[in-house]
N, C-alpha and C positions, 0 to 999 in steps of 0.2 A: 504494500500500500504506500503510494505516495505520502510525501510529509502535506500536501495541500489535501488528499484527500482524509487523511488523519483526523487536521484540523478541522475540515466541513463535519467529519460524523460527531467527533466529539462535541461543537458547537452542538449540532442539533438534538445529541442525546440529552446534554444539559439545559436546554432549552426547554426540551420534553418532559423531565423531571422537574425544571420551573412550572411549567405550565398545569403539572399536574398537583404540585403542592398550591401554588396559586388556587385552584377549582377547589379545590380539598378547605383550606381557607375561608374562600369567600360559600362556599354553603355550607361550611362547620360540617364537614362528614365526622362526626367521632370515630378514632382510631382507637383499640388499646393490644396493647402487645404485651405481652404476658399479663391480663388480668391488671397492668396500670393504665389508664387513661393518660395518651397521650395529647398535650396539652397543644389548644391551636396558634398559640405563639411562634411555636419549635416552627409549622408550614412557612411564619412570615419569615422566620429567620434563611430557613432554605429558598425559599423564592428568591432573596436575593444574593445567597451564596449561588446557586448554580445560574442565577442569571449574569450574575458576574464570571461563572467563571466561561459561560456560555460563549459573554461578550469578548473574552479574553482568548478565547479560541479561534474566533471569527477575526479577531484583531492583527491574532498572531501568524496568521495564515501567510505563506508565503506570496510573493507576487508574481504575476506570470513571466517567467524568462528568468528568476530566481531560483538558486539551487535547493 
């Protein structure tokens, strides 16, 4: 795999994982994992850890004619 096609999947998997703790968020889906109630804070905080790191992906991505 290409270093630019690396960068595009990764982008989009962390996007996907944004997008889904985002959803998860804003309709309060309750989570619990082993019988503790995970709290809906923790989504806000991953929304913008993977959308950061999503953007960082996309960022980082080579340019065309770069090695």
């Amino acid at each position: 795999m290409s270093c630019s096609a690396f960068h595009r999947v990764a982008g989009i998997a962390f996007a996907a994982v944004a997008l889904a703790h985002l959803a998860r968020a804003l309709y309060q889906v309750p989570i619990d994992a082993g019988g503790t109630r995970v709290p809906l804070w923790i989504s806000w905080v991953a929304v913008a850890g993977a959308g950061a790191l999503s953007g960082w992906a996309f960022a980082s991505r080579p340019k065309p004619g770069e090695p």
